[in-house]
C-alpha positions as CSV (number, residue, x, y, z in Angstrom):
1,X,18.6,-14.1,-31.3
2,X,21.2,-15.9,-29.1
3,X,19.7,-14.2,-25.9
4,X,16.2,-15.1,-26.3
5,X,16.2,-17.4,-23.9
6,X,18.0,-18.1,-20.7
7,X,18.3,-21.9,-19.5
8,X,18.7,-22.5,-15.5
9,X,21.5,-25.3,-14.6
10,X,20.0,-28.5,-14.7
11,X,18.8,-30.7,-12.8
12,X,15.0,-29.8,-13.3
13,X,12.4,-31.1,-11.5
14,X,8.7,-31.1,-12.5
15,X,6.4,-31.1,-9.6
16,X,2.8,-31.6,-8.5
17,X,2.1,-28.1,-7.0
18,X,0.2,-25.5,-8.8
19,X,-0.1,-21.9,-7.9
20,X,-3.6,-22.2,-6.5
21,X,-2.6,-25.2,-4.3
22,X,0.3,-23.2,-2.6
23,X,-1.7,-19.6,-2.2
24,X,-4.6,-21.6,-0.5
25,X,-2.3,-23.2,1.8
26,X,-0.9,-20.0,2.9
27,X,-4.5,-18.5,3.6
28,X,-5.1,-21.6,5.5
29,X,-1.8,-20.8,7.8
30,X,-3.1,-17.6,8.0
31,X,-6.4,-18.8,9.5
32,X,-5.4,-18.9,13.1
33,X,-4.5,-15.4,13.3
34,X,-7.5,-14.0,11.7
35,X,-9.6,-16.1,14.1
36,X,-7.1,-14.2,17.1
37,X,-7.7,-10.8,15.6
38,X,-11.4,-11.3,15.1
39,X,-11.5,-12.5,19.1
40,X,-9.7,-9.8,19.6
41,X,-10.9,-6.9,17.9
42,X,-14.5,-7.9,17.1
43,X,-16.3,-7.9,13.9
44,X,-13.9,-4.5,13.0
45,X,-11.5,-6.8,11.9
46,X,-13.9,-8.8,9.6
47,X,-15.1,-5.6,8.3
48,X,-11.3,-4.8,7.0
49,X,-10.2,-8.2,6.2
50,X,-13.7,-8.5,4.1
51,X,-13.4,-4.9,2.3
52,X,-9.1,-5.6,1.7
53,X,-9.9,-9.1,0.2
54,X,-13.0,-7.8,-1.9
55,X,-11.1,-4.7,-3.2
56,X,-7.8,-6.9,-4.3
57,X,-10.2,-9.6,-6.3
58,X,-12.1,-6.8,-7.8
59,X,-9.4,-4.8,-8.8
60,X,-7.2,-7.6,-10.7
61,X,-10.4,-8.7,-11.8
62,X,-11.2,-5.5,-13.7
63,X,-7.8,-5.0,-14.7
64,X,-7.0,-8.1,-16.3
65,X,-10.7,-8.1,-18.2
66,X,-10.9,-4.4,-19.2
67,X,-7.4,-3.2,-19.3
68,X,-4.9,-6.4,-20.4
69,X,-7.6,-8.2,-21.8
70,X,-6.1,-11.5,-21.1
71,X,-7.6,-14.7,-19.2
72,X,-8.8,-14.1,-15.3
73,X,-6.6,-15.5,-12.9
74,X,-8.6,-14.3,-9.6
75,X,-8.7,-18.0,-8.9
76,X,-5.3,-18.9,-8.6
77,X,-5.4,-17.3,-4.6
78,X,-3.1,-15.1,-5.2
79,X,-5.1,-12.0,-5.0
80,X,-7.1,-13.4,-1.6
81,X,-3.4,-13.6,-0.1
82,X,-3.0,-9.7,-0.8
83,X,-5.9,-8.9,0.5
84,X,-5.5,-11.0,3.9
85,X,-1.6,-10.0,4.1
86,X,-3.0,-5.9,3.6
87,X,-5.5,-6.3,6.5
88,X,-3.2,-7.8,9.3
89,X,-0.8,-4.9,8.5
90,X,-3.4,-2.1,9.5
91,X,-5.7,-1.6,12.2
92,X,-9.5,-3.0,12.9
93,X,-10.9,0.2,12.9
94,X,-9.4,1.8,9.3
95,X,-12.4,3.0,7.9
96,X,-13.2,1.5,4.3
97,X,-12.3,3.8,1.9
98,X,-8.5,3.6,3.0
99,X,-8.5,0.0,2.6
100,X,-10.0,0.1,-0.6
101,X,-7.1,2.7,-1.4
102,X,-4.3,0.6,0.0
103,X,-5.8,-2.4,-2.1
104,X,-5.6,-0.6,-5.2
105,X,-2.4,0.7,-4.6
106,X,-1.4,-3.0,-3.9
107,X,-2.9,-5.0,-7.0
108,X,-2.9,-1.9,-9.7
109,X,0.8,-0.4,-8.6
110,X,3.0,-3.1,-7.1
111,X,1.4,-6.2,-8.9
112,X,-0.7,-5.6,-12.4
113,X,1.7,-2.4,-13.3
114,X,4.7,-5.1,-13.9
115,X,2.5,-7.9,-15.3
116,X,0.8,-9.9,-12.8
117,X,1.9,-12.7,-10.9
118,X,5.6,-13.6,-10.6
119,X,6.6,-10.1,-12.1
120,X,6.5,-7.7,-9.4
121,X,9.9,-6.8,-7.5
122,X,7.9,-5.6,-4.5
123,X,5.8,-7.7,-2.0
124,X,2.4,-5.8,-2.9
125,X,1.0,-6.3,0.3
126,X,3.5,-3.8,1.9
127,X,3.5,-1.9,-0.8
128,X,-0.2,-1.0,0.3
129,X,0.5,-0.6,3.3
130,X,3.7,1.8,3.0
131,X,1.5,4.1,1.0
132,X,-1.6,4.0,3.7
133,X,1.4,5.1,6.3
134,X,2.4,7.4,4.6
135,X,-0.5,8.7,3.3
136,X,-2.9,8.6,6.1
137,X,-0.8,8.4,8.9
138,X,-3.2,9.2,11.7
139,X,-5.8,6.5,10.7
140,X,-2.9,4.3,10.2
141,X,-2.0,4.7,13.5
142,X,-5.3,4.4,15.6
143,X,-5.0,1.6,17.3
144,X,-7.6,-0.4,18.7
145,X,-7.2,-2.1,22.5
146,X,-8.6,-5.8,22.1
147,X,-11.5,-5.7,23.8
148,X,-13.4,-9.3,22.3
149,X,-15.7,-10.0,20.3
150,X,-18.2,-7.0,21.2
151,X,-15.1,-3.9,20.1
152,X,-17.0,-1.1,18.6
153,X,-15.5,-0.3,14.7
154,X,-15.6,3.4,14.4
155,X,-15.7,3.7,18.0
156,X,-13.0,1.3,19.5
157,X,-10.6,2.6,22.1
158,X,-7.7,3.5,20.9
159,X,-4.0,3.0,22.1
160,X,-0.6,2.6,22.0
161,X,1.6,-0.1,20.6
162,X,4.1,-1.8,22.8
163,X,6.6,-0.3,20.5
164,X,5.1,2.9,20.2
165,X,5.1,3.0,24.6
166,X,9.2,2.1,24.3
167,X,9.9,4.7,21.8
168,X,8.0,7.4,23.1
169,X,8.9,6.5,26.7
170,X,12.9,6.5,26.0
171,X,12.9,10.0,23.7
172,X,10.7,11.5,26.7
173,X,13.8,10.3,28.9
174,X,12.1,7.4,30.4
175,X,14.2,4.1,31.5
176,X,13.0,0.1,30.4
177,X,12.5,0.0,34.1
178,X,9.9,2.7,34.3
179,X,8.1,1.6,30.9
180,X,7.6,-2.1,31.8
181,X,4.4,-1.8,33.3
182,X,3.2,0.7,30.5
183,X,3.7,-2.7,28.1
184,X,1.8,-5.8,27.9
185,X,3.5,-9.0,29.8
186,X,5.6,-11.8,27.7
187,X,2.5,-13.7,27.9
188,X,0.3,-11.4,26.9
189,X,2.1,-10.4,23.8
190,X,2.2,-14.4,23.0
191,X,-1.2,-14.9,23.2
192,X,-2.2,-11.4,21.3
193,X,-3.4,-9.3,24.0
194,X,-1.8,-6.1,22.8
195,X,-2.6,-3.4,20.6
196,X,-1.8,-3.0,17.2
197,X,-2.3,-4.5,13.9
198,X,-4.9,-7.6,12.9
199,X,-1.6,-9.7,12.0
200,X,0.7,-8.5,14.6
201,X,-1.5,-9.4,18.3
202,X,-1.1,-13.3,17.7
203,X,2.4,-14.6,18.3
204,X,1.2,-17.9,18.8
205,X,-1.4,-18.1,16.2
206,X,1.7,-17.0,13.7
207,X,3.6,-19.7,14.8
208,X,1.0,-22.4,14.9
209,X,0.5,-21.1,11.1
210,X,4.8,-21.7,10.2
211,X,4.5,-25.0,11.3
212,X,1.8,-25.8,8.7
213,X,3.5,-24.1,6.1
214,X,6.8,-26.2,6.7
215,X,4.8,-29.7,7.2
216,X,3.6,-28.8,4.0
217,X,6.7,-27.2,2.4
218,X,5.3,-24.1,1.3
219,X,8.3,-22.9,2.5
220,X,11.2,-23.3,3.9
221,X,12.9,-22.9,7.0
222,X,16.2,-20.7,5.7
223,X,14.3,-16.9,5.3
224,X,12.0,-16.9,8.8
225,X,14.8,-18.4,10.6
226,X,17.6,-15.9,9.6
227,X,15.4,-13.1,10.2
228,X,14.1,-13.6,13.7
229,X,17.8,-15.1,14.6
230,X,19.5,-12.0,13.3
231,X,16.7,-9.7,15.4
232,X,17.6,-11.8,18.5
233,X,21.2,-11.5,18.2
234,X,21.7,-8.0,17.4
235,X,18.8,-6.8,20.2
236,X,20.5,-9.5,22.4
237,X,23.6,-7.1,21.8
238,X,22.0,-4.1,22.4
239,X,20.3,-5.4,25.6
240,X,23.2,-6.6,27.1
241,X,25.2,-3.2,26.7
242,X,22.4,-1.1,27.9
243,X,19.4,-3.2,29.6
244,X,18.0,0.3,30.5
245,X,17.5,1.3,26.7
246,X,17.5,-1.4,24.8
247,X,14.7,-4.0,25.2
248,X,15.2,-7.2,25.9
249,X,15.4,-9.9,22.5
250,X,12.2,-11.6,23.4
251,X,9.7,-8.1,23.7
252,X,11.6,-7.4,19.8
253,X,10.2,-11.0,18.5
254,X,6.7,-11.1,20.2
255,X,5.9,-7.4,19.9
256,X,4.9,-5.7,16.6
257,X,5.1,-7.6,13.1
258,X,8.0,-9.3,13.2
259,X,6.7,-12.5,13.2
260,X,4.3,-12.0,10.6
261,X,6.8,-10.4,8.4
262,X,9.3,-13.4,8.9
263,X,6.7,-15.7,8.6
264,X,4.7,-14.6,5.4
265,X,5.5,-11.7,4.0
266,X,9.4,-11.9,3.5
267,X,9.4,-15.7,2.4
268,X,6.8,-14.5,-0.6
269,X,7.6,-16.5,-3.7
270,X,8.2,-13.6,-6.8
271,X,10.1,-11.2,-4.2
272,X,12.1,-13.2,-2.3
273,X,15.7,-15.4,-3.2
274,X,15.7,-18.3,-4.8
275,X,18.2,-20.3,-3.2
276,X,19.5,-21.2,0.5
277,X,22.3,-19.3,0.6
278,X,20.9,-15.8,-1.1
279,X,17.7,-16.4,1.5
280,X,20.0,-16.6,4.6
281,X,21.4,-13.2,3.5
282,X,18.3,-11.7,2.6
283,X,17.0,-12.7,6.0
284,X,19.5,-11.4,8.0
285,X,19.1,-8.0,6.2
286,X,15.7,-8.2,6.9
287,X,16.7,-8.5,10.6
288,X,19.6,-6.0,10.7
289,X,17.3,-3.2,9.4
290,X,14.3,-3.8,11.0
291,X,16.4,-3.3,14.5
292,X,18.0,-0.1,13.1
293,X,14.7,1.4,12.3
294,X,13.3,0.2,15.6
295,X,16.2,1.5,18.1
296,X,17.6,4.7,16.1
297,X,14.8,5.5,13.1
298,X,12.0,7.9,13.3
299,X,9.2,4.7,13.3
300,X,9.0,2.7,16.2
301,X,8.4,-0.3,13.0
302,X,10.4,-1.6,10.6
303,X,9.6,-4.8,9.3
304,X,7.8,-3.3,6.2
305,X,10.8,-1.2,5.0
306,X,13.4,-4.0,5.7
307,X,11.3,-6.2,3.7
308,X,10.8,-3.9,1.0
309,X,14.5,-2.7,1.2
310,X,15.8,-6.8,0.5
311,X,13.0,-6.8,-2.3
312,X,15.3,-4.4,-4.2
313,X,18.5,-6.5,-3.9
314,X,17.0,-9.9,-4.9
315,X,17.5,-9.4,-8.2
316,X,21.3,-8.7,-7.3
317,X,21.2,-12.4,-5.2
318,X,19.7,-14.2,-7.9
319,X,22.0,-13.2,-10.4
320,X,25.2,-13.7,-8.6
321,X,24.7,-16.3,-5.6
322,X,24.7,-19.2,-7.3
323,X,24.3,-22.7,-6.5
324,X,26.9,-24.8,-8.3
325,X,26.1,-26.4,-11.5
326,X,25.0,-30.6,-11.3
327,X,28.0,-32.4,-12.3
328,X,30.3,-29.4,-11.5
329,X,33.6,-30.3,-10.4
330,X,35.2,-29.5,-6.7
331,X,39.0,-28.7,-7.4
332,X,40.6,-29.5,-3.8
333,X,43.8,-27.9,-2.5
């Protein structure tokens, strides 16, 4: 009986945010790059981002009515986050049934399995879209050149990722030198014009999204911060030791999901630390594995894996990083 219940440190602060409030102001960051992929990629992105959202809404829907039998909580937003964060991780032209796959996979496997919101150890999202990959790894990695608003859907031209040129291009025995103009320009990558997933082709976008979410203080700084820092740092590393190999810090952060894993996916409330110091770490193992997938694993991505990877140890950080107790006292000496 005397373990019932567990009491956090005090002090404890009641706020005004709710669930719903929080969740809508993430879609609403998110807004900007699904208005860059939908320029981009043409009304095959709405398609997926339509059929991922619809699929995730239905499926809790169903689950909590017929299966737990408790109240519907469709409305608290958290179930249209899945279903936006699922479609920037794949491609515009994924046909339907593998979306509807990936979302079931997301809301009946990684979320409703444990018991809904602020249960699951695993960012269901990526949890999706690990199981699509591995799954269907063709489809999954189709992907269409932006051609605006007019891209075909089943049709679209298909290409190669900026990552996927530098990988292939190095194992074939290929040096940076020769590969640059293979890849899209700084610019280019900043402003989306790239190939690869709905979330991934709008660095700026992204960005113009984090700075609503911190005006707003959805989140914080701490967990985005340390992860594109610690990419930066160690690619700046590599670069500098072999320029001819390794690419350059800047083409790691703008090319691929980095940004949108940072941004939204890592700093996701149930899977991610709770305080300062755990989500510093957590970010910078983020970082650290997503450049060790990227130089020496068999994926030219990593962001997913690292993400998932830290999901498993947050637990761990909870438990043990610890902020001091209120009214604790600092022995000196």
């Amino acid at each position: 009986m005397n373990n019932i219940l567990t009491v956090s440190p005090s002090p404890h602060a009641h706020g005004k945010e709710t669930t719903q409030k929080l969740m809508f102001g993430v879609v609403i960051a998110l807004l900007p790059a699904l208005f860059s992929s939908i320029f981009y990629f043409g009304y095959g992105a709405v398609i997926v981002t339509v059929s991922s959202v619809l699929s995730c809404l239905i499926f809790e829907f169903l689950i909590q009515r017929f299966i737990f039998r408790k109240p519907i909580t469709i409305t608290d937003g958290s179930a249209l986050v899945t279903g936006l964060l699922l479609a920037f991780n794949v491609p515009s032209n994924l046909p339907v049934f593998i979306v509807v796959i990936g979302s079931f996979v997301a809301i009946a496997i990684a979320k409703m399995t444990f018991g809904g919101l602020g249960n699951n150890p695993f960012n269901p999202a990526l949890v999706g879209r690990v199981f699509m990959l591995i799954s269907f790894p063709v489809q999954m990695t189709s992907w269409p050149v932006p051609a605006g608003l007019n891209t075909g859907y089943t049709d679209a031209v298909t290409g190669a990722t900026p990552l996927a040129i530098i990988k292939e291009g190095l194992k074939n025995g290929e040096s940076l030198s020769q590969l640059v103009t293979q890849i899209p320009t700084p610019a280019q990558m900043f402003l989306g014009n790239m190939g690869g997933s709905l979330g991934e082709v709008a660095a700026a976008a992204l960005l113009i999204g984090f700075v609503f979410l911190l005006i707003r203080r959805i989140i914080t700084w701490h967990i985005p911060v340390s992860v594109l820092g610690s990419i930066f740092i160690f690619t700046l590393i590599l670069w500098l030791i072999n320029p001819e190999k390794y690419a350059d810090p800047l083409f790691h952060l703008l090319a691929g999901g980095v940004l949108l894993g940072a941004i939204f996916m890592a700093t996701d409330y149930v899977t991610s630390p709770m305080n300062p110091k755990s989500m510093l770490i957590y970010g910078i193992g983020i970082g650290i594995i997503t450049v060790i997938i990227r130089v020496w694993g068999a994926y030219p991505e990593g962001v997913s894996f690292a993400i998932l990877i830290m999901n498993a140890f947050v637990p761990l950080m909870n438990a043990y990083i610890k902020p001091k107790r209120f009214g604790e006292e600092v022995k000196n000496g």
